[in-house]
C-alpha positions as CSV (number, residue, x, y, z in Angstrom):
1,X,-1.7,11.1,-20.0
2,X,-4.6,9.5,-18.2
3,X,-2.6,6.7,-16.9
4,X,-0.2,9.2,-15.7
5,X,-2.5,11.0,-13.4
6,X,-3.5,7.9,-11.5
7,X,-0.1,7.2,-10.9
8,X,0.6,10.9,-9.6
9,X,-2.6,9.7,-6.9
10,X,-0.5,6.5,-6.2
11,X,2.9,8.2,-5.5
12,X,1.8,11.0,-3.6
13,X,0.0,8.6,-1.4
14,X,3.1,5.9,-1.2
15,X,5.4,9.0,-0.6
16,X,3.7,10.1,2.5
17,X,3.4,7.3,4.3
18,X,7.4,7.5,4.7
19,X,8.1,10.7,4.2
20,X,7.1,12.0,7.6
21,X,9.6,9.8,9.6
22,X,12.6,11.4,9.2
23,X,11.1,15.2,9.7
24,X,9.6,14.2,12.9
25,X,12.7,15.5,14.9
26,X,11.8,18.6,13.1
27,X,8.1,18.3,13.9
28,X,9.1,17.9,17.3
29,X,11.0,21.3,17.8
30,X,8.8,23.1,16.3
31,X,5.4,21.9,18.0
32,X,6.6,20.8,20.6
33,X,5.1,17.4,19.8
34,X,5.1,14.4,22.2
35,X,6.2,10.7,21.3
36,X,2.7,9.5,21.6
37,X,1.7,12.6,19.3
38,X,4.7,12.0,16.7
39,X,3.6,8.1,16.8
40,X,0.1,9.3,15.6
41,X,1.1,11.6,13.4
42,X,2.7,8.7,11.3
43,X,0.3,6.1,12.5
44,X,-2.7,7.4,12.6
45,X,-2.3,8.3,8.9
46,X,-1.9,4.6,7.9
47,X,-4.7,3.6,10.5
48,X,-7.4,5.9,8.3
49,X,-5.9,4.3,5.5
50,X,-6.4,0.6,6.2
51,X,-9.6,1.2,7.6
52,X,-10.9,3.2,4.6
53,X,-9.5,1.0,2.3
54,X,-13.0,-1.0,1.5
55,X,-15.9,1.7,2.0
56,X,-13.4,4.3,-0.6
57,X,-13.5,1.5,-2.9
58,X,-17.4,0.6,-2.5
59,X,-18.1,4.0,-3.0
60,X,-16.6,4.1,-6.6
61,X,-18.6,1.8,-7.3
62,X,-21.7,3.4,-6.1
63,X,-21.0,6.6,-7.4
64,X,-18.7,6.1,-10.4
65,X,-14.9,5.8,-9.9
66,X,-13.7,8.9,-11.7
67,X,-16.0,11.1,-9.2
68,X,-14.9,9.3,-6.1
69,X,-11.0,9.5,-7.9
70,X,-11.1,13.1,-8.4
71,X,-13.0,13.9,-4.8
72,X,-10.9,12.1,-2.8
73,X,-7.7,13.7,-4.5
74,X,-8.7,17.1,-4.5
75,X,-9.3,16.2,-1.0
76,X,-6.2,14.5,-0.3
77,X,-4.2,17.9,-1.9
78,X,-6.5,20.1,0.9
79,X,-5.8,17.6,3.7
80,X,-2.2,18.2,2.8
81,X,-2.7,22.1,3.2
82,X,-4.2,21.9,6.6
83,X,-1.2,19.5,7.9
84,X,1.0,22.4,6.7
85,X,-1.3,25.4,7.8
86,X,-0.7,23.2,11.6
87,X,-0.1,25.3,14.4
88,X,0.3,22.9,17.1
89,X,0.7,18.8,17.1
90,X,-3.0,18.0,18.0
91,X,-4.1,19.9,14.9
92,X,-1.7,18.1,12.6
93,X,-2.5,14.7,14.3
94,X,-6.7,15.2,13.2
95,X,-5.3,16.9,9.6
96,X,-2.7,13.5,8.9
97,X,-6.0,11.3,10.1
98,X,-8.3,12.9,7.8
99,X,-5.5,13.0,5.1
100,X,-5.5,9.2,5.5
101,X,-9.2,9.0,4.9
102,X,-9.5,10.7,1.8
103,X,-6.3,8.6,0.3
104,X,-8.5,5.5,1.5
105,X,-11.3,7.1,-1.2
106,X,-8.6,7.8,-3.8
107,X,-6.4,4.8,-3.8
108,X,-9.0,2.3,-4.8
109,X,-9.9,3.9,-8.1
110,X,-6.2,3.9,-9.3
111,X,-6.0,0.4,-9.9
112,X,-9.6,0.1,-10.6
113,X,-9.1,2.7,-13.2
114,X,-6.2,0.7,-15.2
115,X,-8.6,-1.9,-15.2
116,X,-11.7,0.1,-16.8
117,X,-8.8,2.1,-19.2
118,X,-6.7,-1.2,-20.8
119,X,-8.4,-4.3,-21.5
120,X,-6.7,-7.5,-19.9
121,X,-4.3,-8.1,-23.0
122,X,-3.2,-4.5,-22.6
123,X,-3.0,-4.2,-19.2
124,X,1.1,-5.2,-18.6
125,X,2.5,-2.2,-19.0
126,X,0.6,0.2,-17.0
127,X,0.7,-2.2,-14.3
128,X,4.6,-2.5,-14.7
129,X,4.3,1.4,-14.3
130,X,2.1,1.0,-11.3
131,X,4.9,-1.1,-9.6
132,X,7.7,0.7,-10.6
133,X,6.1,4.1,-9.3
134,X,5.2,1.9,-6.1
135,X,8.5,0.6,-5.6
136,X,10.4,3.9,-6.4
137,X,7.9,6.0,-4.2
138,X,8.3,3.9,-1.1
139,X,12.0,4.8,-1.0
140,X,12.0,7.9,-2.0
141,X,10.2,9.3,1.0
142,X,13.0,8.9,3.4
143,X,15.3,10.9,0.2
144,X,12.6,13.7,-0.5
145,X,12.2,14.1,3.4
146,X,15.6,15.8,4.5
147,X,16.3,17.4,1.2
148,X,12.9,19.4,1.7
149,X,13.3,20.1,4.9
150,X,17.3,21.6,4.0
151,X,15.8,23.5,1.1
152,X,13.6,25.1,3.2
153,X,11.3,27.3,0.6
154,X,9.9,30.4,1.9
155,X,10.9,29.7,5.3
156,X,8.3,26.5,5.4
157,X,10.7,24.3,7.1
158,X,8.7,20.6,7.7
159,X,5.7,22.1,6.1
160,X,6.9,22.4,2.5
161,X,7.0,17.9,3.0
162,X,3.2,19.0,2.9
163,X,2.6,21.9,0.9
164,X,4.1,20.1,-2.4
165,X,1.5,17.9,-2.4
166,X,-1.5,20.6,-2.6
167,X,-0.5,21.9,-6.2
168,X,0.1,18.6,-7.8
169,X,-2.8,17.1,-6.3
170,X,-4.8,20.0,-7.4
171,X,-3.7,19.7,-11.1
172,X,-4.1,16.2,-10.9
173,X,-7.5,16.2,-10.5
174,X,-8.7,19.2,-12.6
175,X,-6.5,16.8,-15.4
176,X,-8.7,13.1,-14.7
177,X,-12.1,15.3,-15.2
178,X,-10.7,16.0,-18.8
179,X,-9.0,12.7,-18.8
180,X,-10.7,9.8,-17.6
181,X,-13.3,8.0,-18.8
182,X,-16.4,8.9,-17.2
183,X,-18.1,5.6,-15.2
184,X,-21.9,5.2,-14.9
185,X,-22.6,4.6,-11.1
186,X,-24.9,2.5,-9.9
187,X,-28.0,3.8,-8.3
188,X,-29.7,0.9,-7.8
189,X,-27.4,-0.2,-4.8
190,X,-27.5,1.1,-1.5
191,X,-24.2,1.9,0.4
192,X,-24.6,-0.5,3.2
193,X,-24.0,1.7,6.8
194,X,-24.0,-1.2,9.1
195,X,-21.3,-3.3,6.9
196,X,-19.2,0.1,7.0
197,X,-19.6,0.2,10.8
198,X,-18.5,-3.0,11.4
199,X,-15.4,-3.0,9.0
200,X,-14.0,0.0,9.9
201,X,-14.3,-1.0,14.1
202,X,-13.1,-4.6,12.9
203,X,-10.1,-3.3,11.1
204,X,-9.2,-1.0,13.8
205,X,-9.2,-3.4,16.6
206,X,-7.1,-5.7,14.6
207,X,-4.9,-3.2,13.5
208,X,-4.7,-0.1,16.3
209,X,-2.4,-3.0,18.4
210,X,-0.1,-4.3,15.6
211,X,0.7,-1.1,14.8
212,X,1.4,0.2,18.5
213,X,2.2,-3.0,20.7
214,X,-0.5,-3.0,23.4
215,X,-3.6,-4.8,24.2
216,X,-4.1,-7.3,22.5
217,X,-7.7,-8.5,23.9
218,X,-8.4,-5.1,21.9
219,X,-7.1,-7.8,18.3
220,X,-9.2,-10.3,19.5
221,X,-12.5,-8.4,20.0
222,X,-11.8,-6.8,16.4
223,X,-11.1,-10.6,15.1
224,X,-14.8,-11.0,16.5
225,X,-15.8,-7.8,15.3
226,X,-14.9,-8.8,11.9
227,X,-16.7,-12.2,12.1
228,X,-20.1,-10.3,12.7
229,X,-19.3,-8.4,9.4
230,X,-18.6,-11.5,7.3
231,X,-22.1,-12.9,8.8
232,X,-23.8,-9.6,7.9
233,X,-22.5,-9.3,4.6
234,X,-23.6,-13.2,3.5
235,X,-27.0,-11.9,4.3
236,X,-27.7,-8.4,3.2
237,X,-28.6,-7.3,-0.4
238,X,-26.3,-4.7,-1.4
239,X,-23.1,-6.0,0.7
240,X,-20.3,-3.5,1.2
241,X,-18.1,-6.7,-0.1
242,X,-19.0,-9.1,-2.4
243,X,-18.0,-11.6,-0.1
244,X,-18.9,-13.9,-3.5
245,X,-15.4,-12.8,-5.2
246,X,-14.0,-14.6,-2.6
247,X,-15.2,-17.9,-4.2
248,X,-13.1,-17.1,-7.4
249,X,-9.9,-18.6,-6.6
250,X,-7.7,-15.9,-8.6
251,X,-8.7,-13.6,-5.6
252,X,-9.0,-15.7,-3.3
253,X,-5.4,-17.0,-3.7
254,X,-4.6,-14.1,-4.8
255,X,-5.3,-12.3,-1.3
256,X,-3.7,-14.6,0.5
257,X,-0.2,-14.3,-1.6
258,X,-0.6,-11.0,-1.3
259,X,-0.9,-11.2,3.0
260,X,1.9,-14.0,2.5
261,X,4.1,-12.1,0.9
262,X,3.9,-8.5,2.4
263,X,4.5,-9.7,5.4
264,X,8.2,-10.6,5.4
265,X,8.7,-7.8,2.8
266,X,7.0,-4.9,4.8
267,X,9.0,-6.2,7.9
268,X,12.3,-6.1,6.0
269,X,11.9,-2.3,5.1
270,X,11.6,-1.6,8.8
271,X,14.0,-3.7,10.6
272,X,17.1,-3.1,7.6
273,X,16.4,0.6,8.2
274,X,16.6,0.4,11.9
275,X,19.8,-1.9,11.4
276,X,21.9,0.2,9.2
277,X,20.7,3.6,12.0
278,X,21.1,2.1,15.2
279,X,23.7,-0.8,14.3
280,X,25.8,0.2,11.5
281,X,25.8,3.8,12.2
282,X,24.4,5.0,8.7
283,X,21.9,8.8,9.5
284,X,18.9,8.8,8.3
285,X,19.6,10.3,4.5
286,X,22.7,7.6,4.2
287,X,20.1,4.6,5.5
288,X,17.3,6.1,2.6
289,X,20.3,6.5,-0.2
290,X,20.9,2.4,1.0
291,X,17.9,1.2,-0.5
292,X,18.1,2.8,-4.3
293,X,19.5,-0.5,-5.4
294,X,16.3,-2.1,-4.5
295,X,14.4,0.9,-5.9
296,X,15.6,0.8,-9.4
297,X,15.9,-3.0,-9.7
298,X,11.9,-3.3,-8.7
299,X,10.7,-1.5,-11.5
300,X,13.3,-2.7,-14.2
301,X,12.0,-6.3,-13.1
302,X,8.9,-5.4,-13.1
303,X,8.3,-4.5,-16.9
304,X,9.7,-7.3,-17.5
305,X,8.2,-9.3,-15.3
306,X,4.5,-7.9,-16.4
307,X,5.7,-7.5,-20.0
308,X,7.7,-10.5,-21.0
309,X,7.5,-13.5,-18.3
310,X,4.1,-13.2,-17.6
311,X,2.3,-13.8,-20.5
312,X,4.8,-16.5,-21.6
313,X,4.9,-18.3,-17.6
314,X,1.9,-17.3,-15.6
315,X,2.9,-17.6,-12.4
316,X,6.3,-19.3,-12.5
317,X,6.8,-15.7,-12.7
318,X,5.7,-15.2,-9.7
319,X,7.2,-18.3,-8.1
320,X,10.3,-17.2,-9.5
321,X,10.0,-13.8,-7.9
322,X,9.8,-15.3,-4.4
323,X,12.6,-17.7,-4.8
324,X,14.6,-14.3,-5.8
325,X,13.5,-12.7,-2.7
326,X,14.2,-14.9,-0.4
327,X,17.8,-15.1,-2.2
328,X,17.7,-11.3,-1.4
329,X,17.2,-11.5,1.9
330,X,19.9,-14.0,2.7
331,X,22.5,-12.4,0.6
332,X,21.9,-9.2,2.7
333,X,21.6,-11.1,5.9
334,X,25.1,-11.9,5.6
335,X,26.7,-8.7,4.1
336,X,24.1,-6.1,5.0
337,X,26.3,-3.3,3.9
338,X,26.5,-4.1,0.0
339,X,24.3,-3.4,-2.4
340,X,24.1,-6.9,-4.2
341,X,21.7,-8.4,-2.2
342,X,19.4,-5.6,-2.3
343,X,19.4,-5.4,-6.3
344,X,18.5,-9.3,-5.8
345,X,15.8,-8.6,-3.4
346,X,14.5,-5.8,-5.4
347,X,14.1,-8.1,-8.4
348,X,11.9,-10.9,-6.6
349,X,10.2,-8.2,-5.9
350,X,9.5,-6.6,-9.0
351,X,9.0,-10.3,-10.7
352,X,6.2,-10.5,-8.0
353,X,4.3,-7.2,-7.3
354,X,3.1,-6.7,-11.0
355,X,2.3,-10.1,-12.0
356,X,0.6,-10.7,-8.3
357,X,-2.0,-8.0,-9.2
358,X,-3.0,-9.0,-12.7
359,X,-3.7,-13.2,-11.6
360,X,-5.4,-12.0,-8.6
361,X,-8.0,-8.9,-10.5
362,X,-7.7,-10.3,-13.7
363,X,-10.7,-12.4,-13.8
364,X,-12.9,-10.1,-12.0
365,X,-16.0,-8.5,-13.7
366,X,-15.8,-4.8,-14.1
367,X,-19.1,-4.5,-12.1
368,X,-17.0,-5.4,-9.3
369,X,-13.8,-3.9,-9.9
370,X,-13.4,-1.3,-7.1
371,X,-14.8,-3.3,-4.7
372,X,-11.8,-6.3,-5.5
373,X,-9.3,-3.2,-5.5
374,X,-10.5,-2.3,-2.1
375,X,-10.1,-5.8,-0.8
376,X,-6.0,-6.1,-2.5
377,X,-5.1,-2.7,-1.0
378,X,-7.0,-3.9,2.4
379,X,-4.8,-6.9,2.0
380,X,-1.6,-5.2,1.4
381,X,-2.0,-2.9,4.5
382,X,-2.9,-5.4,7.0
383,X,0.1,-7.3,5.9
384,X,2.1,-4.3,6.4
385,X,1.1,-4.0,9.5
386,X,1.8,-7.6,10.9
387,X,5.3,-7.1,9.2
388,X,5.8,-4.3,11.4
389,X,4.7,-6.9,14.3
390,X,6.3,-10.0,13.6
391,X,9.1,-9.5,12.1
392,X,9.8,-5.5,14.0
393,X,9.4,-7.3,17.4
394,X,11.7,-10.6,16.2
395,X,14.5,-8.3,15.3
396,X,14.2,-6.2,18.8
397,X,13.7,-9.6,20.9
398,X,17.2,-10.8,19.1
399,X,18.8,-7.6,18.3
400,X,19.9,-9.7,15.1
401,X,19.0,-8.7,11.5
402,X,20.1,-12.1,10.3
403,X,17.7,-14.1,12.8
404,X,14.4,-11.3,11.2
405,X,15.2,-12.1,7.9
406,X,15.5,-16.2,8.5
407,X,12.3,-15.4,9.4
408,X,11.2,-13.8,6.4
409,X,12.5,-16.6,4.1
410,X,10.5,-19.3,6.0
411,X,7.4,-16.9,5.4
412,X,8.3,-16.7,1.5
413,X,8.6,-20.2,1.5
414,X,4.8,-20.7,2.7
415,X,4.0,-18.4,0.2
416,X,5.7,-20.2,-2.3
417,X,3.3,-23.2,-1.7
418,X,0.2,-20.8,-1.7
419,X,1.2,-19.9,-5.3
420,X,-0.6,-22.8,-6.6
421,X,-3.9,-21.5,-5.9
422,X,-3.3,-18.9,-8.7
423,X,-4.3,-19.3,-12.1
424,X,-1.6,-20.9,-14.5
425,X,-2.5,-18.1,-17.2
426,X,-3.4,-14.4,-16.6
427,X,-7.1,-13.4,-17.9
428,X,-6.7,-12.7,-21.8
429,X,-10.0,-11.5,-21.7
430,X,-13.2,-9.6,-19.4
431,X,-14.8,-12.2,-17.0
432,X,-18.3,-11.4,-16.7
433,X,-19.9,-12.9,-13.4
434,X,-23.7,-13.9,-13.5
């Protein structure tokens, strides 16, 4: 049951990044929203997110993950209310930011939490049901969107894709006070201000024009911004990243698999769903219906990627994953209309995603846990963001979904050579650091 309420957190979070695409029209009419306000209201929500991402997870560790779990979901659940209590599109753009914010405090502690709940020789399946809810959730959103919005309770219209969330999310966290294991903080450290500062203003001048295509002397002053942080960090006592986990080549390998990987994956998401809409014809419930193949292959693949191969192969499993995916990606490069190559894709990715996590955080001390967490999720929605970049803006330069994902499978194949920097084995035991 524990286990079951941080992956409640995870989905709902998952869910509503995509959920809100295909109500905007909906949005729209009723707000009378712009297109610079509807971009917000999607993109500012993933913004707060990413730049979140490390200060939510340093603050679990500071304070104790279960508190900083349960706050940030009771928030995320009131967040959700006042995105449906909306009455005009400004409103809803500050309620979707500040809903983003408070799933950058929650979705730290989930995988954080796995690790304090399951020892390392214990930990494959919850982390298989961490990928499969992962995978499942992400395509759900453009499924659950419309057939709220047609079932219309009470009248809500586009506000029931929001007002679903504040009961579950409520329940959710009165259940992890009686369920989760209670953390000691750690009042001896200081939550370093000027690191938070600098990494949130960092990651939003890198990532403010990948996600919106503009100024990019605005990435490059963030790129510097960034720079400052790693020198601050190196130098004061109670860093807001143990920029010393970075020396343990499990995460540091693991990060940049991660980065590697999501890149071409992310991208594909977006550019097959704009293919199969504005090419092939397919509205926007048809296009989310297209991708179940790929939804129920990744967690099938993924139990028994994390439950079977991994222990057995180490990170063959993983290399095996992205030799799968790439196959994916061609096979639906040249037939984008049948469903084989997205069951193939969807099984490199589940032979990755779960294995990925446990040789990157499995030989990190529990001391530093959330603050590792915070760095893999950072990871992960960078990467998502220069998918969007590179491999949205090759597909509308060519207007070719073939060319995007030739693309992709030269980026897996980088990423196939970064594998190497992973440990052989997975952690079959706690790593404490001195």
């Amino acid at each position: 049951m524990a286990l079951a309420v941080v992956l409640v957190a995870a989905f709902m979070d998952l869910v509503d990044v995509t959920i809100l695409n295909v109500v905007l029209p909906a949005i729209e009419a009723d707000l009378g929203a712009t297109a610079a306000q509807l971009q917000w209201m999607v993109g500012g929500y993933a913004l707060a997110l990413a730049v979140g991402l490390i200060t939510g997870a340093r603050l679990g560790d500071l304070l104790g993950h279960r508190r900083v779990f349960v706050t940030g979901l009771a928030g995320f659940a009131l967040a959700s209310a006042l995105c449906g209590l909306a009455g005009s599109a400004n409103v809803l753009v500050l309620a979707r930011v500040l809903q983003g914010l408070l799933a950058a405090v929650m979705i730290p502690q989930v995988l954080t939490q796995i690790q304090l709940m399951y020892p390392p020789q214990r930990r494959a399946a919850p982390m298989a049901a961490y990928t499969a809810l992962s995978g499942l959730a992400a395509t759900l959103g453009p499924i659950l969107g419309p057939a709220l919005l047609a079932w219309d309770l009470g009248g809500l219209g586009w506000r029931l894709v929001f007002w679903v969330n504040v009961p579950i999310g409520l329940l959710a966290a009165v259940a992890a006070l009686r369920l989760l294991p209670e953390d000691k903080p750690a009042p001896s450290r200081r939550l370093d201000l000027v690191g938070l500062v600098l990494s949130a203003v960092g990651l939003f001048l890198v990532l403010y024009p990948l996600n919106h295509n503009g100024n990019w002397e605005l990435l490059a002053a963030g790129a510097l911004v960034l720079a400052v942080f790693v020198l601050h960090e190196r130098r004061v006592a109670d860093p807001l990243v143990d920029l010393s986990l970075l020396r343990v080549r499990s995460v540091s390998g693991g990060l940049l698999l991660q980065l590697l990987f999501f890149v071409p994956t992310m991208g594909f998401f977006l550019v097959y769903m704009l293919h199969l809409q504005n090419a092939a014809g397919f509205g926007p419930m048809s296009a989310g219906l297209m991708m179940l193949p790929w939804s129920v292959a990744v967690p099938v693949f993924a139990g028994l990627a994390a439950a079977v191969l991994l222990p057995r192969t180490g990170r063959l499993t993983v290399q095996i994953g992205l030799v799968v995916l790439a196959a994916g990606f061609a096979l639906v490069a040249a037939q984008p209309e049948l469903v084989w190559g997205l069951i193939v894709g969807g099984a490199g990715m589940g032979l990755i995603i779960a294995p990925l996590a446990q040789l990157t955080l499995g030989e990190v001390a529990e001391s530093d846990a959330g603050s590792a967490s915070g760095l893999y999720n950072t990871v992960a929605q960078l990467a998502a963001s220069l998918g969007v970049a590179i491999i949205g803006t090759h597909y509308t330069s060519t207007a070719s979904l073939a060319s995007a994902l030739r693309l992709g499978v030269l980026m897996l194949a980088v990423a196939l050579a970064a594998t190497f920097l992973l440990p052989g084995r997975a952690a079959a035991r706690e790593v404490v650091h001195a």
